[in-house]
C-alpha positions as CSV (number, residue, x, y, z in Angstrom):
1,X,179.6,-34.6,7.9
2,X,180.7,-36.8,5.5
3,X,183.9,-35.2,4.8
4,X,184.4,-35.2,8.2
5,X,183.8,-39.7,8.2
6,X,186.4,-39.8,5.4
7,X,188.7,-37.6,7.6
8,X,188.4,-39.8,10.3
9,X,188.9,-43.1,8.7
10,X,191.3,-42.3,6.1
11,X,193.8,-41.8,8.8
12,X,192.5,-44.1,11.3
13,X,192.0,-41.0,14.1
14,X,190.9,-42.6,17.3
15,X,187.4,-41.6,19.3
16,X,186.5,-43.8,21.8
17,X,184.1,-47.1,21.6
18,X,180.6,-47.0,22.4
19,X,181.3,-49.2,24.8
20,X,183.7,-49.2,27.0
21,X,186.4,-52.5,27.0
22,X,187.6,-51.7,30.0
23,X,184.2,-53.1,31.7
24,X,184.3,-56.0,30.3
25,X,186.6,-58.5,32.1
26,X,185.3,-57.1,35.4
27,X,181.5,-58.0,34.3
28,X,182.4,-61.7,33.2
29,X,184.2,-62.0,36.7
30,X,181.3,-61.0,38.6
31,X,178.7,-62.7,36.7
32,X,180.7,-66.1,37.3
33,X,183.1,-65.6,40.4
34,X,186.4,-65.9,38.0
35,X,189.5,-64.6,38.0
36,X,190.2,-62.1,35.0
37,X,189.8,-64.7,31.7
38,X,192.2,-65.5,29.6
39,X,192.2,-64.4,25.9
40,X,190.1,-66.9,24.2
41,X,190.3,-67.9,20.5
42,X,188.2,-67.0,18.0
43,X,186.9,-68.9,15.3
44,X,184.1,-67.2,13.5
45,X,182.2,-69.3,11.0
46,X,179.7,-67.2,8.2
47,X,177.5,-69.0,5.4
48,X,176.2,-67.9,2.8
49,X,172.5,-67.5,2.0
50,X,171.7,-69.6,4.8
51,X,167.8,-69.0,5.8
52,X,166.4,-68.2,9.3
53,X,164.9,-71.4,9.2
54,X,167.7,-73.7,7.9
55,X,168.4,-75.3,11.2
56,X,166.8,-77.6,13.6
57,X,167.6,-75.7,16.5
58,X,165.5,-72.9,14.7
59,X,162.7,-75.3,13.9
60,X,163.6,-77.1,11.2
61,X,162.5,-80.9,11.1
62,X,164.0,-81.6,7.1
63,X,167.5,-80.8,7.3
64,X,169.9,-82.7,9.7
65,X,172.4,-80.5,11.7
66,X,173.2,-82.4,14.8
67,X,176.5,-80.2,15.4
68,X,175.2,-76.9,14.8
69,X,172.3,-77.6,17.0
70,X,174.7,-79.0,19.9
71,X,177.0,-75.5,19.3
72,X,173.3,-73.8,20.1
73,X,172.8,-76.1,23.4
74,X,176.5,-75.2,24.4
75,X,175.8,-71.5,24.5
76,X,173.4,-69.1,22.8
77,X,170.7,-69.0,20.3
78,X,169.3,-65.7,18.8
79,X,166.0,-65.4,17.5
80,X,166.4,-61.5,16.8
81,X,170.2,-61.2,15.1
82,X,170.4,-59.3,12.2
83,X,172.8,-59.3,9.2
84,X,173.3,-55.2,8.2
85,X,172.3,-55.8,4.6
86,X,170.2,-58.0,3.0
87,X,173.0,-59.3,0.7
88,X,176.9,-60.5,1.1
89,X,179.5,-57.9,0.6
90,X,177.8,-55.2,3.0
91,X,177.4,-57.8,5.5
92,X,180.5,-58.7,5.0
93,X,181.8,-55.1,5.6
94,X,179.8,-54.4,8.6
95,X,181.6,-57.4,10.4
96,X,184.6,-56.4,9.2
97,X,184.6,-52.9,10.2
98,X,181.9,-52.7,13.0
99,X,179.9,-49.7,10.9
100,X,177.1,-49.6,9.3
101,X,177.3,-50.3,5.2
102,X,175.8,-47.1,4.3
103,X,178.9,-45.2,6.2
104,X,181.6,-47.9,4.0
105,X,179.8,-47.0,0.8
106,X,179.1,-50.7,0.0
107,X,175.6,-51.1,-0.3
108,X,175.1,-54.1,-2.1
109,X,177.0,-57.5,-3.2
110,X,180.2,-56.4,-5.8
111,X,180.1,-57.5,-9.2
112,X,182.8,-59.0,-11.3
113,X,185.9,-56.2,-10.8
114,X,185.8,-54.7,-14.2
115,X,182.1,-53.4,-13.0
116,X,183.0,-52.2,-10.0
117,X,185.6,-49.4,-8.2
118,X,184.2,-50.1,-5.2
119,X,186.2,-52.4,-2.6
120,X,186.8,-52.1,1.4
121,X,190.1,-50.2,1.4
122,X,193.1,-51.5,3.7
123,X,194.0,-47.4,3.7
124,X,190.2,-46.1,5.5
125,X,189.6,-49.1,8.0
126,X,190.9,-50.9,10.4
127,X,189.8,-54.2,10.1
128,X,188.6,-57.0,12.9
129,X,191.4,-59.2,12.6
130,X,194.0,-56.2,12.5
131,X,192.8,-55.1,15.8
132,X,192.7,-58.7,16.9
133,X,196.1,-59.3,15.8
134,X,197.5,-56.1,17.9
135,X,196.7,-58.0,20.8
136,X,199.1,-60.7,19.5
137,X,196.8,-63.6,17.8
138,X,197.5,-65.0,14.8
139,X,194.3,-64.4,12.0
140,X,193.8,-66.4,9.1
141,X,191.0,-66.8,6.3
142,X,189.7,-69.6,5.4
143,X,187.1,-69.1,2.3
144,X,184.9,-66.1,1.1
145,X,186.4,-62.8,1.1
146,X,184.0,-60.4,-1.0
147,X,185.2,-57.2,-0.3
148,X,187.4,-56.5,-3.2
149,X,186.4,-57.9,-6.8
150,X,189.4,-56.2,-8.6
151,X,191.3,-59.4,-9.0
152,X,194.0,-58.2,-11.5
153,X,194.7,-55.5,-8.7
154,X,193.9,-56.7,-5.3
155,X,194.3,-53.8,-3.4
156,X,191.5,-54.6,-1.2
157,X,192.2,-58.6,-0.7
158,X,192.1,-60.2,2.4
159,X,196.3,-60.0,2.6
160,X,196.2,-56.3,2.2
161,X,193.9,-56.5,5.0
162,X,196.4,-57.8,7.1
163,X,195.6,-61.5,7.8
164,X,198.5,-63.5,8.6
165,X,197.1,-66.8,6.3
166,X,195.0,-66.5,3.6
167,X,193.2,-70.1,3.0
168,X,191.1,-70.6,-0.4
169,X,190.0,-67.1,-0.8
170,X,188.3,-66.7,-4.6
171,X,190.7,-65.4,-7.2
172,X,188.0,-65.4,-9.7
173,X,184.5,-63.9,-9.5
174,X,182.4,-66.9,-7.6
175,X,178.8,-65.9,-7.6
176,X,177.8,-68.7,-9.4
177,X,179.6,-71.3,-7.4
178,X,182.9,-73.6,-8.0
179,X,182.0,-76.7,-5.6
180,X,184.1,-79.2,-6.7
181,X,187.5,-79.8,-7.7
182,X,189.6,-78.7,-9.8
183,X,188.3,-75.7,-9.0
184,X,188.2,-72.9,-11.4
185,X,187.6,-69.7,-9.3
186,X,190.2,-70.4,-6.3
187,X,193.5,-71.4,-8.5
188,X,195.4,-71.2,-5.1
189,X,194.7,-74.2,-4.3
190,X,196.7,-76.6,-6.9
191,X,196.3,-79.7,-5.1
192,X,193.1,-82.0,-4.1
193,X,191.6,-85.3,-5.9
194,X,188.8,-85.3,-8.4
195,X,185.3,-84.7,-7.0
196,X,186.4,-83.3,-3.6
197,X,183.9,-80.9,-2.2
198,X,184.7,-77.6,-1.2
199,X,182.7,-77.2,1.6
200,X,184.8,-80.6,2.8
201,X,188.1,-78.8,1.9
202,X,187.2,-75.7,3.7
203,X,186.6,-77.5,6.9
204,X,189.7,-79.5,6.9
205,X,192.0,-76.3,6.0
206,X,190.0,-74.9,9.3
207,X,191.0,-77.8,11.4
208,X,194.6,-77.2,10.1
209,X,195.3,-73.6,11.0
210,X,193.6,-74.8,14.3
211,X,195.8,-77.5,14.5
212,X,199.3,-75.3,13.2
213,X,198.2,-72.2,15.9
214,X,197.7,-74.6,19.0
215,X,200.1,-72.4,20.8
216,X,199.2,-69.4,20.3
217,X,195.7,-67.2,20.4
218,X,194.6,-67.6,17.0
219,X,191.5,-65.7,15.1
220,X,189.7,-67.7,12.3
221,X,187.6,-66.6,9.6
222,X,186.0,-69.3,8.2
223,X,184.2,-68.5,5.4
224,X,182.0,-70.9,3.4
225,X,181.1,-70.4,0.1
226,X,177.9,-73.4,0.7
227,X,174.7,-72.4,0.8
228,X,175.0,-70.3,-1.9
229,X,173.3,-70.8,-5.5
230,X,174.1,-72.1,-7.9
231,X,172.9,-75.1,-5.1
232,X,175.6,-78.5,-5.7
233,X,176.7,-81.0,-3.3
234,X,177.9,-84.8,-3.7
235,X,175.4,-86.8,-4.9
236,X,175.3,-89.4,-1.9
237,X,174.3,-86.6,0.4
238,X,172.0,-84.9,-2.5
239,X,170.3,-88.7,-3.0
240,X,169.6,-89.2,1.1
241,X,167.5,-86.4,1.0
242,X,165.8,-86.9,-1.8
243,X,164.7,-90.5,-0.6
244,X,163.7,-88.4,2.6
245,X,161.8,-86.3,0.4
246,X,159.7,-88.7,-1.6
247,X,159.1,-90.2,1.7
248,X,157.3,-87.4,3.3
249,X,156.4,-85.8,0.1
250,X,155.2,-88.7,-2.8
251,X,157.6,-91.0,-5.1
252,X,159.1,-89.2,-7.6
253,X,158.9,-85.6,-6.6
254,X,162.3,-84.5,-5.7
255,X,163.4,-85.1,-9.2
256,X,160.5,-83.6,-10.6
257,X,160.7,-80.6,-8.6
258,X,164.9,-80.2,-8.1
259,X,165.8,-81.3,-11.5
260,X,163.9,-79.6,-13.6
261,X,166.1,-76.7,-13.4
262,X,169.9,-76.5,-13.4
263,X,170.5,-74.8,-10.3
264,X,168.3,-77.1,-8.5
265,X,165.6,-74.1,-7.1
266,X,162.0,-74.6,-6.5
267,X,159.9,-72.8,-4.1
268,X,159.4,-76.0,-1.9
269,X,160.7,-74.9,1.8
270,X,162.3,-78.3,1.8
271,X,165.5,-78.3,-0.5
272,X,167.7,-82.3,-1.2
273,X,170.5,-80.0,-2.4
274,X,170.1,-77.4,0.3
275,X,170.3,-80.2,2.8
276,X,172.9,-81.6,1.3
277,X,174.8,-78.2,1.7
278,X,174.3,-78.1,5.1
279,X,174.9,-81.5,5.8
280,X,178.8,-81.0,4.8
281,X,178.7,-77.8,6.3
282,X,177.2,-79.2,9.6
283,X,180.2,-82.2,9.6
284,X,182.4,-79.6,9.3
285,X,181.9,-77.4,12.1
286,X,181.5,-80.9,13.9
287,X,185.2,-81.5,12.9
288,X,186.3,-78.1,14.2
289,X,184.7,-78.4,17.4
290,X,186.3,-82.3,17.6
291,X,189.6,-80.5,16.9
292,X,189.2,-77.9,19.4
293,X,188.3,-80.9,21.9
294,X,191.1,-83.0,21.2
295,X,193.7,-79.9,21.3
296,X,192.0,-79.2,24.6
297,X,191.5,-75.7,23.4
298,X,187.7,-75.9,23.6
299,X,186.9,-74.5,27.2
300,X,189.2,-71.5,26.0
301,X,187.1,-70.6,22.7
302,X,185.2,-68.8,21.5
303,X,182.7,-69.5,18.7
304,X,180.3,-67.8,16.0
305,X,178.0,-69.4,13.6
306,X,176.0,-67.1,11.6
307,X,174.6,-66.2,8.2
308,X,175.8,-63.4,6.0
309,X,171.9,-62.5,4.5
310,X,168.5,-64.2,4.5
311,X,167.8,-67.2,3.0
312,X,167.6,-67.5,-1.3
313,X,164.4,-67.3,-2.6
314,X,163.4,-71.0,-4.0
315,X,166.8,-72.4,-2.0
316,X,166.5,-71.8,1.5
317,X,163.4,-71.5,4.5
318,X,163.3,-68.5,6.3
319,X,160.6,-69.8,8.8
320,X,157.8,-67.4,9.4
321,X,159.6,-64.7,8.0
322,X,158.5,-62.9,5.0
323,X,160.3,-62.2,2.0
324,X,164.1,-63.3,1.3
325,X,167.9,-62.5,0.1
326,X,167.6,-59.0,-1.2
327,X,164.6,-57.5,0.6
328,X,164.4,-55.6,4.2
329,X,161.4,-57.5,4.8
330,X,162.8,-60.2,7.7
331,X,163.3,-62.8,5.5
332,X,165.9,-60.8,4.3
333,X,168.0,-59.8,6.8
334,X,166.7,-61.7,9.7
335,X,169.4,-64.8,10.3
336,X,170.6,-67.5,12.3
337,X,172.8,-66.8,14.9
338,X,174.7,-69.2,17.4
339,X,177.5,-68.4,20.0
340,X,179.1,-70.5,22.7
341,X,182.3,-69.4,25.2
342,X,182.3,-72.6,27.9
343,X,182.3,-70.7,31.5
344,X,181.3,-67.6,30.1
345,X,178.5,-67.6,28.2
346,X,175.7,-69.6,29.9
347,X,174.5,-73.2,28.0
348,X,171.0,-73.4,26.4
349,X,170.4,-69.9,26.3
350,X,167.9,-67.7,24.1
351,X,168.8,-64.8,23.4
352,X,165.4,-62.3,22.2
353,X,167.6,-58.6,22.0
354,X,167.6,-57.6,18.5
355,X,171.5,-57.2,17.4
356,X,173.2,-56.8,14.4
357,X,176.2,-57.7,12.6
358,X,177.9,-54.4,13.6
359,X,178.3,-55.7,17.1
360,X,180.5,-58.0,15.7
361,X,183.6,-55.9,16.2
362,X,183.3,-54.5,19.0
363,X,182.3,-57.7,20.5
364,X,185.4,-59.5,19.6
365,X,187.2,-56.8,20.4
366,X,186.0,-56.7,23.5
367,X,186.4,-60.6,24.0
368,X,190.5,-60.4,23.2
369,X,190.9,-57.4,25.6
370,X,191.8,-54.8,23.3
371,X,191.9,-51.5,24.0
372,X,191.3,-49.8,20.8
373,X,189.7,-46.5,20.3
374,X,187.6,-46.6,17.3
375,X,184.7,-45.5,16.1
376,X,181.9,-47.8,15.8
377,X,178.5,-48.3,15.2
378,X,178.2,-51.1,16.7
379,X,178.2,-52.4,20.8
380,X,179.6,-55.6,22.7
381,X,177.2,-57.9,23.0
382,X,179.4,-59.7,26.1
383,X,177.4,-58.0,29.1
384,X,174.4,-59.9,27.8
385,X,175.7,-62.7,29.5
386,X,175.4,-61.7,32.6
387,X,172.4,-62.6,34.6
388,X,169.7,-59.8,34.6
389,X,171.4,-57.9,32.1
390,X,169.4,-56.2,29.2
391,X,170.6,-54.3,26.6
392,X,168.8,-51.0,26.3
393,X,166.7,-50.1,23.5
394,X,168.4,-48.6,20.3
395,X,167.5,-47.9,17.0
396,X,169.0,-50.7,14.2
397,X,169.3,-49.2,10.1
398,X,169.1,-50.8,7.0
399,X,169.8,-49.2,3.8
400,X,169.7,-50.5,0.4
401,X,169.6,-48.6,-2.4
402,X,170.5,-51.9,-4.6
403,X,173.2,-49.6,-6.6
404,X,174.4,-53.1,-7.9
405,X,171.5,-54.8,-8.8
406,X,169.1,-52.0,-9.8
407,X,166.4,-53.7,-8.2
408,X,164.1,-50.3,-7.9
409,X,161.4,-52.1,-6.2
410,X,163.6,-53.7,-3.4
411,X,165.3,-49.8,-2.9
412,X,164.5,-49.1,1.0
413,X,165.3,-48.0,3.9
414,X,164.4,-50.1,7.5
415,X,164.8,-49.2,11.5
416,X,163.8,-50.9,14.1
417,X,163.4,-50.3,17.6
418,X,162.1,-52.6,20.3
419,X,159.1,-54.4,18.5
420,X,158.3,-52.1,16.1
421,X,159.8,-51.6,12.2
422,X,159.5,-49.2,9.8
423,X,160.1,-49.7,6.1
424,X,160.3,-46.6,3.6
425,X,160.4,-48.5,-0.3
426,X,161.4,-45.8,-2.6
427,X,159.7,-46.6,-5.8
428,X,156.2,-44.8,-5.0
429,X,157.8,-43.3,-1.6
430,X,155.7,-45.8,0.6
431,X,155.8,-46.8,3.8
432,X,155.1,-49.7,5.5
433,X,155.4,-50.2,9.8
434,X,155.4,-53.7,11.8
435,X,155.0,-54.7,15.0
436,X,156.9,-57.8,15.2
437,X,156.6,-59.0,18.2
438,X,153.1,-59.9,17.5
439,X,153.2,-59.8,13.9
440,X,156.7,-61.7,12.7
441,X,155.5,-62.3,9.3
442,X,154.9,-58.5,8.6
443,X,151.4,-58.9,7.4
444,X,149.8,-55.9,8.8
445,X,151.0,-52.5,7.9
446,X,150.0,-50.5,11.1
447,X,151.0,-47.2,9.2
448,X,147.8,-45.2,9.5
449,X,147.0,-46.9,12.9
450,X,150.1,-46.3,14.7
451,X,150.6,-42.4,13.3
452,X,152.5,-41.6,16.4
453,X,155.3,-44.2,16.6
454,X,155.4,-44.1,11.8
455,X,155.9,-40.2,12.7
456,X,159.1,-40.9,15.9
457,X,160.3,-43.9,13.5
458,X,160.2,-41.8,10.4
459,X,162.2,-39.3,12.1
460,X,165.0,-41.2,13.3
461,X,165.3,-42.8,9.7
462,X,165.6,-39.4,8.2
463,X,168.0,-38.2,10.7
464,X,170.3,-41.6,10.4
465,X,170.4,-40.8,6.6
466,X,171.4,-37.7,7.2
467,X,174.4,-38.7,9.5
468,X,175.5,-41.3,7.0
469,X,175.1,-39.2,4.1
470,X,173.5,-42.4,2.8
471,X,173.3,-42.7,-0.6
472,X,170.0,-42.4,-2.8
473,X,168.9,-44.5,-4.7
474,X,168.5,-44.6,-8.6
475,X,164.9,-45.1,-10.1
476,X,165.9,-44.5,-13.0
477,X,168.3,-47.1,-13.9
478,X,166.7,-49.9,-12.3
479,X,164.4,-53.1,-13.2
């Protein structure tokens, strides 16, 4: 079987989608009485590290994100999206490719190049914004790429990929953050003033491909590097919410707590630098969505907001959710997820249909019209839109045998379907099941009560690994 995946993607041989494109037009223009809808733009925006519980339109009463909660009352929330890993690159990978991580054979986040031989290779996949830019839009990058650390020989970089502009991708190994300028990591950009924030410089290179692709259908990745520790932001925003801190907290606290270390973590769910983050991210997608206003190109967009993992332990608030970045436990892989199309996708909707980042691709796909015939793992989420629609049930994997990391007692496997999810942790081959729709914060392990559905669960797991010829993991290595 396996052989038989390489085959297929090696030289890009066609099957068909699981989901037809052809149906999609046709369901938008009954849903809303339209004519056949033009090809929208894209602009797809992914942080990093941001938590479940980050933003007020998911609950949060600390951090201030007045655009990102208006993008949510312009078109969708999701309380059930799901990133495919519970770290970056895989993530990354599954949007990129619309399959699942274990099939790509990156598992977990790639270290520094000279540790790695592992990279998304332009010669096995087709990539989103290749398809996209068959059906004549122009792609660029703006940010985080991820998927190739081999800087000295970028086979795998974002150009290789096939975007037409590539806008502040890292040329060094960024893990622990390059915020301000000059910076360090992404030498291609050779120009800025002292102390300008990257998150700031980001959104402005955004609004310029926006601006330079007016005419044209254009598909924008923009990538942030913010939330992600090392946490850093400019110390007017960092100082507002420290004042806002000591206010609700006691005089004092937010430098006892967030300066005690360098990196600014402490398991508080309410973060000054975190805030601040977000704060300059939130302006920024509030400049891209002026931009797209004033360019009148709005009503013909399409937009994504969403995390690439869970939230950073002692950084970020995953709500309810238990656990954090590098577990399958929700807090992990559970994530924000905003999406708004004027006259196609219905204002102040909630979406509660688990999805994953896989549907990313065909999605989009779908959304530009193409055609393709590709193999995917993932389905277009467009039909939710309709009135009455629901999505049937289906099974959703996780795999994470933390081959980077060595993390042996974070090596699992998940699946969920409908409420229920089913967690096999590999270091003492134990189980653990959750009903989630009553029981979010995965308290109860309803293994031994629930012997039927562990047993059906259990069985699709096994049979997924099997198809994927998913990789085991190493106990013997790890820490």
């Amino acid at each position: 079987m396996d052989l038989l995946y390489c085959f297929l993607y090696r030289y890009k041989i066609a099957v068909c989608l699981l989901i037809g494109w052809s149906l999609f037009f046709s369901e938008i223009s009954l849903a809303h009485g339209q004519e056949k809808t033009a090809r929208p733009n894209i602009v797809f925006i992914i942080v990093d590290d941001l938590g479940w519980g980050d933003l007020g339109s998911y609950g949060n009463t600390f951090n201030e994100t007045p655009n990102l909660d208006r993008l949510a009352a312009s078109g969708v929330r999701f309380t059930d999206a799901y990133a495919a890993a519970p770290v970056c690159s895989p993530t990354r990978a599954s949007i990129m490719t619309g399959l699942y991580p274990a099939k790509v054979r990156i598992t977990d986040f790639l270290p520094e190049g000279w540790k790695t031989e592992r990279f998304l290779d332009p010669a096995s996949y087709t990539t989103l914004n290749e398809v996209l830019a068959l059906q004549g839009y122009h792609t660029g990058i703006v940010g985080k790429w991820h998927l190739d650390t081999r800087f000295r020989r970028h086979t795998g970089s974002p150009k290789a990929h096939g975007f037409h502009e590539v806008i502040g991708s890292e040329t060094k190994y960024i893990a622990g953050g390059d915020y301000f300028y000059p910076y360090d990591k992404i030498n291609t950009y050779t120009a800025g003033e002292e102390g300008e924030y990257l998150t700031d410089r980001q959104s402005q290179d955004a609004c310029d491909f926006i601006r330079r692709n007016k005419e044209k259908p254009f598909f924008l990745y923009l990538s942030y590097y913010s939330v992600h520790t090392r946490s850093d932001a400019p110390k007017r925003a960092v100082d507002k919410y420290k004042r806002k801190f000591d206010q609700k907290y006691g005089d004092g606290l937010a430098d006892k707590y967030f300066e005690a270390r360098d990196n600014h973590e402490h398991p508080h769910i309410d973060n000054p630098y975190l805030a601040a983050m977000l704060e300059h991210i939130d302006h920024g997608v509030g400049d891209v969505m002026k931009t797209l206003q004033e360019l009148e190109l709005d009503k013909n967009t399409l937009v994504v907001f969403i995390s690439d993992n869970g939230g950073a332990v002692n950084v970020s608030n995953n709500g309810a959710l238990r656990g954090h970045k590098t577990w399958l436990y929700e807090g992990g892989i559970r994530v924000p997820l905003l999406m708004s199309w004027p006259g196609v996708i219905p204002t102040e909707t909630t979406v509660g249909d688990p999805v994953s980042t896989i549907d990313f691709y065909p999605t989009l796909a779908a959304a530009s019209g193409a055609g393709v015939d590709i193999t995917v793992d993932g389905v277009n989420l467009m039909p939710l839109f309709n009135k009455g629609y629901r999505m049937p049930r289906r099974p959703l994997y996780w795999h994470y045998p933390a081959e980077t990391a060595k993390w042996t007692k974070k090596m699992a496997t998940a699946v969920r379907i409908g409420p229920y999810k089913l967690i096999r942790f590999y270091e003492g081959d134990r189980y653990e099941l959750y009903d989630l729709e009553k029981d979010i914060s995965e308290t109860e392990n309803l293994v031994e009560r629930e012997i039927a559905i562990f047993n059906e669960l259990k069985r699709l797991m096994e049979q997924w690994k099997a198809v994927v010829n998913a990789e085991e993991p190493d106990l013997t290595s790890g820490k």
